[in-house]
C-alpha positions in Angstrom: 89.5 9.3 -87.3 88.8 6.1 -88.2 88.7 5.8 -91.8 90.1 9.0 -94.7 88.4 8.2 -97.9 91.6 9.6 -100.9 90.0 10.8 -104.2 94.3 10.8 -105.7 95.4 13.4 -108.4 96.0 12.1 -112.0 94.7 14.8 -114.0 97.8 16.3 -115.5 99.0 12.6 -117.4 95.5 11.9 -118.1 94.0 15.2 -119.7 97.7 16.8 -120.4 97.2 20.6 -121.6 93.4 20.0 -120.9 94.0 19.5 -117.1 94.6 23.2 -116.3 91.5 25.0 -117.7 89.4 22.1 -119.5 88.9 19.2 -117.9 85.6 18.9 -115.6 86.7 18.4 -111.9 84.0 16.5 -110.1 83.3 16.0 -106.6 83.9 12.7 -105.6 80.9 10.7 -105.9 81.8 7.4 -104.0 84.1 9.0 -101.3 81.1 11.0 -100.7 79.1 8.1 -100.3 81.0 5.6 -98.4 81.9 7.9 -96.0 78.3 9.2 -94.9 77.6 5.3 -94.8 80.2 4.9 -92.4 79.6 8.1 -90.3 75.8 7.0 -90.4 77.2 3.3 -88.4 79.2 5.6 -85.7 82.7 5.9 -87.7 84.8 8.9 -87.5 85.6 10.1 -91.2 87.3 12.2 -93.2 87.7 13.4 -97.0 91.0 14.0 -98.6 90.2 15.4 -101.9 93.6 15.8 -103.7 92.0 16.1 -107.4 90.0 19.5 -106.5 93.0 21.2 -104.3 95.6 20.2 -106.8 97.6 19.0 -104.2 101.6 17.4 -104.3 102.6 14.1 -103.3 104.3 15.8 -100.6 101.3 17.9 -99.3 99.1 15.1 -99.5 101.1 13.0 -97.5 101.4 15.4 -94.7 97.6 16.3 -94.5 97.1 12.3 -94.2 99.7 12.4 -90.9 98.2 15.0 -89.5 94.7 13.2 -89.6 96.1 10.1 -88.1 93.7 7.6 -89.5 93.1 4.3 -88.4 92.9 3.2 -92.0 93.3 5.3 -95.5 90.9 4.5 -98.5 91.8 5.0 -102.2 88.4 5.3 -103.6 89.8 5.1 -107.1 86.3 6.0 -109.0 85.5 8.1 -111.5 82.6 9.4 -113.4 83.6 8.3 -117.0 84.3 4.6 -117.5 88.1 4.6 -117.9 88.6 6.5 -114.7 88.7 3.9 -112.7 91.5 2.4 -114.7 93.5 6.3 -115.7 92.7 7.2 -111.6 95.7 4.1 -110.3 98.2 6.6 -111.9 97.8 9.6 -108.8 96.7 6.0 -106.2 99.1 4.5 -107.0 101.9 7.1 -106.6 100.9 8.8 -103.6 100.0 5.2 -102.0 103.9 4.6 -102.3 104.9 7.6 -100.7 102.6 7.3 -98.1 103.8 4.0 -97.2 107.5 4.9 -97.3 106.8 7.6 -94.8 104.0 5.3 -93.1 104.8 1.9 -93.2 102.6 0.6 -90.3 99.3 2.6 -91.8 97.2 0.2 -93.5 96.3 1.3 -97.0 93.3 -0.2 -99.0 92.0 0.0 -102.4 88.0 0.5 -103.7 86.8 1.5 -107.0 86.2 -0.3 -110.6 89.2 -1.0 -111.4 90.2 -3.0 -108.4 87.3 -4.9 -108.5 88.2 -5.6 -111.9 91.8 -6.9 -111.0 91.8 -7.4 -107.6 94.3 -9.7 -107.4 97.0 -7.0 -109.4 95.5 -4.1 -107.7 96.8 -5.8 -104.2 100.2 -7.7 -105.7 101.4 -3.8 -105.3 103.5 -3.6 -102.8 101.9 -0.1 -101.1 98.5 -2.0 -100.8 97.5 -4.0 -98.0 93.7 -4.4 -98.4 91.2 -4.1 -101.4 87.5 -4.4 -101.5 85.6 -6.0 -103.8 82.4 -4.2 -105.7 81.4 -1.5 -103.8 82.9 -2.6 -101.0 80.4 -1.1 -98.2 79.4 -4.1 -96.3 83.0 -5.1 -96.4 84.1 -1.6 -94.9 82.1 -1.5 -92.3 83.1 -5.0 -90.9 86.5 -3.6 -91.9 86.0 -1.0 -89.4 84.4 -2.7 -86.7 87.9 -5.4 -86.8 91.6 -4.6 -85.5 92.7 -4.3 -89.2 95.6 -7.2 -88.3 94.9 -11.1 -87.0 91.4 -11.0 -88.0 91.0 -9.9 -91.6 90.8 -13.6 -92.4 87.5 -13.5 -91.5 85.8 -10.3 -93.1 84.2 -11.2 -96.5 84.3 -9.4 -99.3 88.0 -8.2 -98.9 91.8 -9.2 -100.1 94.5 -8.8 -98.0 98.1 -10.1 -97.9 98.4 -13.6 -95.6 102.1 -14.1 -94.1 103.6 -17.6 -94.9 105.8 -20.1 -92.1 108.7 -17.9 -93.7 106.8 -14.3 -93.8 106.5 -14.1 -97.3 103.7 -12.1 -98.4 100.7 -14.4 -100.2 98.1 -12.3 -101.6 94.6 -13.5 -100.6 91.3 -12.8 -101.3 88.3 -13.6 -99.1 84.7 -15.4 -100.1 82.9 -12.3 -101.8 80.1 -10.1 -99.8 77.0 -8.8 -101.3 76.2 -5.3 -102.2 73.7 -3.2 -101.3 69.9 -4.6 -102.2 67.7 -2.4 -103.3 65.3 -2.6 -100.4 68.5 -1.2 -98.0 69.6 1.5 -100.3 68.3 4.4 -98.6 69.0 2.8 -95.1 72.8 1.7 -96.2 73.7 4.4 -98.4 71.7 7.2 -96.6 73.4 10.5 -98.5 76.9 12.2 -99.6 78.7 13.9 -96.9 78.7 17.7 -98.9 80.3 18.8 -95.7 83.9 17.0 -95.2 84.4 18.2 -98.9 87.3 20.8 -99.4 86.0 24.6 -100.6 87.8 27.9 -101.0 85.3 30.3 -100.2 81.9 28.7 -100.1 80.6 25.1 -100.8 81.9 22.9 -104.0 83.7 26.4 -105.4 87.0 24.0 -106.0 84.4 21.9 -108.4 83.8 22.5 -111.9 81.3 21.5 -114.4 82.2 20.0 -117.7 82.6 23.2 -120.2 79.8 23.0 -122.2 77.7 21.8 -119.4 78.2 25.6 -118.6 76.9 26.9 -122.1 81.0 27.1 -122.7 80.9 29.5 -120.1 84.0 29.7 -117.6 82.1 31.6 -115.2 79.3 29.5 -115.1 81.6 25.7 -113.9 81.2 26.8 -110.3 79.9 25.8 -107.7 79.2 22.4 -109.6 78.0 19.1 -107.9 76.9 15.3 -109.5 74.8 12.8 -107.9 73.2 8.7 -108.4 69.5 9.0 -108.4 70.8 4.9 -109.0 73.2 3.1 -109.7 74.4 0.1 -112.6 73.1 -0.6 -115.7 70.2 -3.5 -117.2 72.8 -3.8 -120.6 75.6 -5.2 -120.9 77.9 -3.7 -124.3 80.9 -4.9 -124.7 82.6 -2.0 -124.3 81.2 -0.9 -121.0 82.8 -2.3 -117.5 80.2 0.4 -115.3 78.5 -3.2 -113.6 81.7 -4.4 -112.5 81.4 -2.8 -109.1 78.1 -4.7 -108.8 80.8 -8.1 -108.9 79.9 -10.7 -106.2 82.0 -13.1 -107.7 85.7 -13.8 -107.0 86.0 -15.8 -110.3 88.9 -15.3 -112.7 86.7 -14.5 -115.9 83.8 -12.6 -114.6 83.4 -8.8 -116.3 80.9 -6.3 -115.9 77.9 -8.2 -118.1 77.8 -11.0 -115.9 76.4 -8.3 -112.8 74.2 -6.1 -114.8 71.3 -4.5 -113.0 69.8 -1.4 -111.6 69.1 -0.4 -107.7 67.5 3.1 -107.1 67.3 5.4 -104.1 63.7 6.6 -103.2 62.5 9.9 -104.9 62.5 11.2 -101.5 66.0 10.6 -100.8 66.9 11.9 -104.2 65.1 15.2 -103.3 66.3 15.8 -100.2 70.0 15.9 -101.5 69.0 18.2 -104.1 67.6 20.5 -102.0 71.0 20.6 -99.5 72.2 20.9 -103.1 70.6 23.7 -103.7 70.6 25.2 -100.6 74.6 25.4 -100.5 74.2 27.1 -104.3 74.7 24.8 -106.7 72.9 25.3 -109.8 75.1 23.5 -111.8 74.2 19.2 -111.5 75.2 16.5 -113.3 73.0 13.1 -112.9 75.4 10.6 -113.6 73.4 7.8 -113.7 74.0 5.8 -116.4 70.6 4.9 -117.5 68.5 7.6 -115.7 65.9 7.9 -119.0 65.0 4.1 -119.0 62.0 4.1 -116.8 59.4 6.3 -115.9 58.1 4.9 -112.7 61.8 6.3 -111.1 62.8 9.4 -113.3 59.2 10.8 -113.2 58.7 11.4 -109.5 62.1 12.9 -109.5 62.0 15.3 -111.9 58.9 16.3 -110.6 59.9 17.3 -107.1 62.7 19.2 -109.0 59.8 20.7 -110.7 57.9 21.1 -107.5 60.4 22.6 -105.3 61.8 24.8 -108.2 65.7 23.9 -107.7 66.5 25.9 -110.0 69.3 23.7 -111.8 70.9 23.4 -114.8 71.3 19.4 -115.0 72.3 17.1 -118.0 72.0 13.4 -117.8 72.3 10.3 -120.2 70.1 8.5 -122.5 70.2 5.7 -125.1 69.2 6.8 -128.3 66.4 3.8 -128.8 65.0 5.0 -125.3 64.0 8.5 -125.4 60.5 9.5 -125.4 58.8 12.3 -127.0 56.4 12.2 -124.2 58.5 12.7 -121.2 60.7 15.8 -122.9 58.4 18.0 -121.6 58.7 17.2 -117.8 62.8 16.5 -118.7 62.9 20.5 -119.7 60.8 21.9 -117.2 62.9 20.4 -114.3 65.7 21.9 -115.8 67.5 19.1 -118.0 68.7 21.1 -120.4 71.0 18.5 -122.1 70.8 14.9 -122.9 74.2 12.6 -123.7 73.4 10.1 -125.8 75.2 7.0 -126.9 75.3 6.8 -130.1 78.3 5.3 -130.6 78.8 4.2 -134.2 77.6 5.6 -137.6 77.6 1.7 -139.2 74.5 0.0 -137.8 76.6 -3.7 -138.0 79.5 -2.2 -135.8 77.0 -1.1 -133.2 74.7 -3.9 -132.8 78.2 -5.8 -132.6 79.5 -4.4 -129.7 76.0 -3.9 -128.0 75.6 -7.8 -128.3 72.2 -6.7 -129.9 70.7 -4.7 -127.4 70.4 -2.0 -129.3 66.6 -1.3 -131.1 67.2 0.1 -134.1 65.9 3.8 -134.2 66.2 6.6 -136.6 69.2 8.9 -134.8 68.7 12.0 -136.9 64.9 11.6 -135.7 65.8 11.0 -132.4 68.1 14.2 -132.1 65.7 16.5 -133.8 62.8 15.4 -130.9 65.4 16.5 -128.6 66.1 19.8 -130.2 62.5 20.5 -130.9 61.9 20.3 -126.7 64.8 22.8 -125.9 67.0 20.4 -125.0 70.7 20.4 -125.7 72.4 16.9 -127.1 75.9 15.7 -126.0 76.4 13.0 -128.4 78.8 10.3 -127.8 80.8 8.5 -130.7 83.5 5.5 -130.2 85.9 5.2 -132.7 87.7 1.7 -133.0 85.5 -0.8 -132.0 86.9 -4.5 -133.4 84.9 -4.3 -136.9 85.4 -0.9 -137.4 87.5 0.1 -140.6 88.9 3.2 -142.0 85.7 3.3 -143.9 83.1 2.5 -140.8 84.9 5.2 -138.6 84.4 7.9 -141.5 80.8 6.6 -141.5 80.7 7.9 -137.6 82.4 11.1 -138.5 79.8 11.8 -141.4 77.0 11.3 -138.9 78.5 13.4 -136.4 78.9 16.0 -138.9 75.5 15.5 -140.1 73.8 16.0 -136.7 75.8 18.8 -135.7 75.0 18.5 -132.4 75.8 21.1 -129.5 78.4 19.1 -128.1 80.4 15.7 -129.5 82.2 13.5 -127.3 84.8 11.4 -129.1 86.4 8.3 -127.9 89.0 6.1 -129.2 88.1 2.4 -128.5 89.9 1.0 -125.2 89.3 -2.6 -123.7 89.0 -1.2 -120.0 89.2 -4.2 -117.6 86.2 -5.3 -116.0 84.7 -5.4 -119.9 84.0 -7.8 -121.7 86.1 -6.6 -124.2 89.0 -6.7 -121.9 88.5 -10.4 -121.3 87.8 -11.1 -125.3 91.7 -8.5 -126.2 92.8 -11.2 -123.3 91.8 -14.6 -125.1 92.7 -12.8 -128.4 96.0 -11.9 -127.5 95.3 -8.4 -128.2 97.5 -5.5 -128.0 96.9 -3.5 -124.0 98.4 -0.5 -122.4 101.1 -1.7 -120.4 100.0 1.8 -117.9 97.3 2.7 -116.6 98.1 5.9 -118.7 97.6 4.2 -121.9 93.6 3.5 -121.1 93.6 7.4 -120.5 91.2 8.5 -124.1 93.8 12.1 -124.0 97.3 11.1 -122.2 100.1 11.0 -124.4 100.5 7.5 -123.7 97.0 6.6 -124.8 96.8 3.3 -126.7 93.4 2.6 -127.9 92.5 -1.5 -129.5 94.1 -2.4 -132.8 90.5 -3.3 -134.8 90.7 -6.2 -136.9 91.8 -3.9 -140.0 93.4 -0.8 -138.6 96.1 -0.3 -135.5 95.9 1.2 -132.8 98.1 4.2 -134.2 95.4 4.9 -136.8 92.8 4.6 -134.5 94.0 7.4 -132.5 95.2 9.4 -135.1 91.8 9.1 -137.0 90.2 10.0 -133.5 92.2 12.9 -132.6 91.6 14.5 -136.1 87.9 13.8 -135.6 87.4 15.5 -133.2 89.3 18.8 -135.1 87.3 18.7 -137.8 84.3 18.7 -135.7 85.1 21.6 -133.1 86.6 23.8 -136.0 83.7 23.5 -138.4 82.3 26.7 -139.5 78.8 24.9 -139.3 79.3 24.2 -135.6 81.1 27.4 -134.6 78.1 29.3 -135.9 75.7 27.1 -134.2 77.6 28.0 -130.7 77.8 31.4 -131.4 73.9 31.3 -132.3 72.8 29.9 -129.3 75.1 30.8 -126.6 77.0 33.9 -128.1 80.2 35.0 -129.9 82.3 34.6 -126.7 81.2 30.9 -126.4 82.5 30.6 -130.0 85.8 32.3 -129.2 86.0 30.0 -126.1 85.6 26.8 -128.0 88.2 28.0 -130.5 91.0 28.6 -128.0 89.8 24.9 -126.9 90.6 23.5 -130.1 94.1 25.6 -130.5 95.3 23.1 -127.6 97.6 20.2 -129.2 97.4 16.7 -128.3 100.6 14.8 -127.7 100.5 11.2 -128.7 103.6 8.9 -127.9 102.4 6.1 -130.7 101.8 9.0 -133.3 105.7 10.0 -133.0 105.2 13.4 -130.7 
C-alpha cells in the first residue's frame, strides 16, 4: 500500500453527549476523493475510517501496522466549516501514538485547517509532511518520490529540513496549483465507495444528520454526501471554505483572497449517484456550498436525478438572496426535500457587515414561505456573535428564528476559524482565541466563541446555548414536527433537547 488516507476520531470532545446518538457521521468526503485520484495514477490505497468504526487510539494504531503503508494521510476535513479546525483534536492524538510506535513512518497532514496554518500544523512534532490546498498534485509527486532526500523538490508541500547540527527547520516549498476546472473530471475522477468500512452492507456505519431523516432514527442509514463542485464565488468574513483553494504560501492570505467555483460534469455527478444508489443509499447530502447559484450546473443535475428516478432524499444549501421560485419545482421533483439556508443574522447592518456586502437584500419571511409553498423543507442557519452584534441584535436573530419557525434551526455561536478573514482581523485586533482546537468546536465544553465588541464571549455562548432551547422546546415548533412528520418525531426531538450542554467558560 502506498498511501492510507486517516479520517481521525474527535467526536466525543467535539459533540460531548451528542456524539453517541445525535451527531451526523459522514463519510469522508476528501479521503474518498484523494484516494480514487491516486488509485486512478496506479497507487495502492487504503481507507482508515476511525470516525464511523469508533475506533481507540490503540486499535487504530494497529490496523495502520498491519497495512504497512508507505506513507499515512491525515485528511483532517470536514463537512461543516470548523471541522477542519475541531478534527486536529483525534489527528493530532492518534498521529503521536502512531509515531511513538512508528517512528520511521512518514506522517502527513491535508485538510483546511492545515492549509490555514501550515507552518503550526507541521511545527508538531508527529508531522513530517503537510500539503497545501487540496494537496492532489502535490500527493501524487509525493508518491511518485522516495519520501526522504528529495522532498526538497516537490511543490506544494512542507516538510522538516535537517540543519549542519540535525536540528529540525520546518520548511515549506513554492506552492502547486489545484485542480482547473477543465481537469476536474480527469484528476478527481470519483470517490472510492469501496475501501469504506461497513457492518453489514455499504455506508450502514454512516448516518444522516437527524432531521435530514424526518427525525427519524431508522431512517440515518445507509447515508452518503457528495461535491457536485467545489469552493465558493463569496467571500464572508466568517467563512474559511476557500482556503483549500490557497496557492499562496504568504503569511496573511485567508480564504477570500481564493474564492471561486470548479464543477464536475453532470455526467460525472450522475454516474456517482447512480453507484450511489445502486449500493442503497437513499439518504444524500450535497454539500456543496453554493449548489443553488447557477442554473446552467444545478439544472442538468437534478434532471438526470429526475430522469433516472434515484430515488433520494437529498438536502443541499442556498443563500437566501439566491433562491428562485422558478427552479423549486425541478429542486422537489429530484427529491430535494430540504434547503439550508444562511440567514445568519436577524439585524440587516450585522449581516451586510460580515458578508462585506455581498449580500442582496431580500425579504427572508418571503423567501421561506416560497420554499414551504414548493414542499420543501428549510434548515435555517443563524450565527450568533458576529463583532457588531449586541445583546439586542442577537435577540433580533432569535425573534426571527422564532418568527419563521422553520422545520429545522441551526445555531452557531460566532468563532474566528483560521483560514477566515475573521481569524486574521481577531489576530491584528488582539482578539481573544481558543488556545485548543476544542475551543473552535460550536458544542465541546471548551468552546470559546469571539468576544463582540459589546458582549464576551461567555455571554455569547450562553445566549446561544439558551437559543437554541427556547427554539427546540417551543410548543409552536413541537406541534409543527409532530404535524408533519408525527408524534414520535416530536417525542424524538424532545429527548434531543433533554441533553445538557457543558460549558467550561459558563462555570460547568
Amino acid at each position: 500500500m502506498d498511501v492510507l488516507f486517516v479520517n481521525p476520531d474527535s467526536s466525543a470532545k467535539a459533540y460531548q453527549g451528542l456524539a453517541k446518538v445525535y451527531s451526523a457521521i459522514e463519510p469522508p468526503t476528501w479521503s474518498l476523493l484523494l484516494a480514487e485520484s491516486c488509485r486512478s495514477k496506479g497507487f495502492g490505497v487504503g481507507i482508515l475510517d476511525c470516525d464511523a468504526e469508533r475506533l481507540s487510539l490503540e486499535q487504530s494504531v494497529q490496523r495502520v501496522q498491519d497495512l504497512k503503508p508507505r506513507l499515512v494521510v491525515f485528511v483532517v476535513y470536514g463537512q461543516n466549516p470548523n471541522s477542519g479546525t475541531t478534527s486536529m483534536i483525534g489527528a493530532l492524538a492518534m498521529a503521536s501514538a502512531l509515531k511513538d510506535h512508528h517512528p520511521e513512518l512518514p506522517i502527513c497532514f491535508v485538510g483546511s485547517h492545515t492549509s490555514a496554518l501550515p507552518m503550526e500544523v507541521l511545527s508538531y512534532n508527529c508531522v513530517d509532511i503537510v500539503l497545501l490546498n487540496e494537496g492532489v498534485y502535490a500527493l501524487h509527486n509525493l508518491l511518485k518520490s522516495n519520501l526522504g532526500d528529495d522532498l526538497q523538490h516537490i511543490k506544494g508541500i512542507g516538510y522538516k529540513k535537517r540543519d549542519s547540527a540535525n536540528s529540525s527547520i520546518p520548511t515549506l516549498n513554492p506552492p502547486q496549483g489545484i485542480v482547473p476546472q477543465d481537469r476536474m473530471d480527469h484528476d478527481l475522477p470519483g470517490y472510492a465507495w469501496d475501501l469504506l468500512p461497513y457492518r453489514e452492507k455499504p455506508l450502514d456505519l454512516y448516518r444522516a444528520h437527524f432531521w435530514h431523516a424526518e427525525f427519524d432514527h431508522d431512517k440515518r442509514t445507509p447515508f452518503a454526501a457528495i461535491y457536485t463542485s467545489l469552493g465558493c464565488n463569496f467571500g464572508c468574513n466568517f467563512c474559511m471554505i476557500n482556503i483549500v483553494n490557497r496557492s499562496d504560501n504568504g503569511d496573511d492570505v485567508n480564504a477570500a483572497d481564493s474564492r471561486g467555483m470548479r464543477f464536475w460534469s453532470p455526467e460525472w455527478v450522475s454516474r456517482e449517484m447512480r453507484k450511489l444508489a445502486d449500493m442503497g443509499v437513499r439518504t444524500l447530502r450535497i454539500s456543496d456550498e453554493m449548489f443553488f447559484l447557477n442554473r446552467r450546473y444545478y439544472a442538468p443535475i437534478l434532471q438526470e436525478a429526475i430522469d433516472q428516478d434515484f430515488g433520494f432524499n437529498m438536502w443541499t444549501y442556498s443563500r437566501v438572496d439566491t433562491v428562485r421560485r422558478d427552479a423549486l419545482d425541478l429542486f422537489k421533483r429530484a427529491g430535494v426535500n430540504w434547503l439550508a439556508l444562511g440567514v445568519e443574522a436577524g439585524n440587516q447592518l450585522v449581516r451586510q457587515e460580515v458578508s462585506k456586502g455581498s449580500f442582496q437584500e431580500v425579504n427572508i419571511r418571503e423567501v421561506c414561505k416560497t420554499i414551504n409553498d414548493s414542499d420543501i423543507k428549510i434548515i435555517s442557519n443563524y450565527i450568533f456573535g458576529f463583532p457588531e452584534d449586541t445583546i439586542e441584535t442577537m435577540q433580533e436573530t432569535l425573534d426571527l428564528a422564532m418568527e419563521l419557525n422553520t422545520e429545522m434551526a441551526n445555531m452557531y455561536p460566532c468563532q474566528a476559524l483560521p483560514g477566515s478573514p475573521m481569524y486574521n482581523i481577531a489576530k491584528k485586533n488582539g482578539w481573544a482565541l481558543p488556545d485548543s482546537y476544542e475551543g473552535y468546536a460550536f458544542l465541546s465544553y471548551e468552546s470559546q466563541p469571539l468576544p463582540t465588541k459589546y458582549v464576551s464571549s461567555a455571554d455569547v455562548l450562553r445566549f446561544r446555548d439558551e437559543a437554541w432551547q427556547k427554539y427546540f422546546t417551543n410548543p409552536a415548533y413541537l406541534n409543527l414536527v409532530e404535524q408533519k412528520f408525527g408524534t414520535i418525531e416530536r417525542k424524538n426531538i424532545e429527548d434531543m433537547a433533554s441533553i445538557h450542554l457543558n460549558r467550561k467558560i459558563l462555570g460547568d
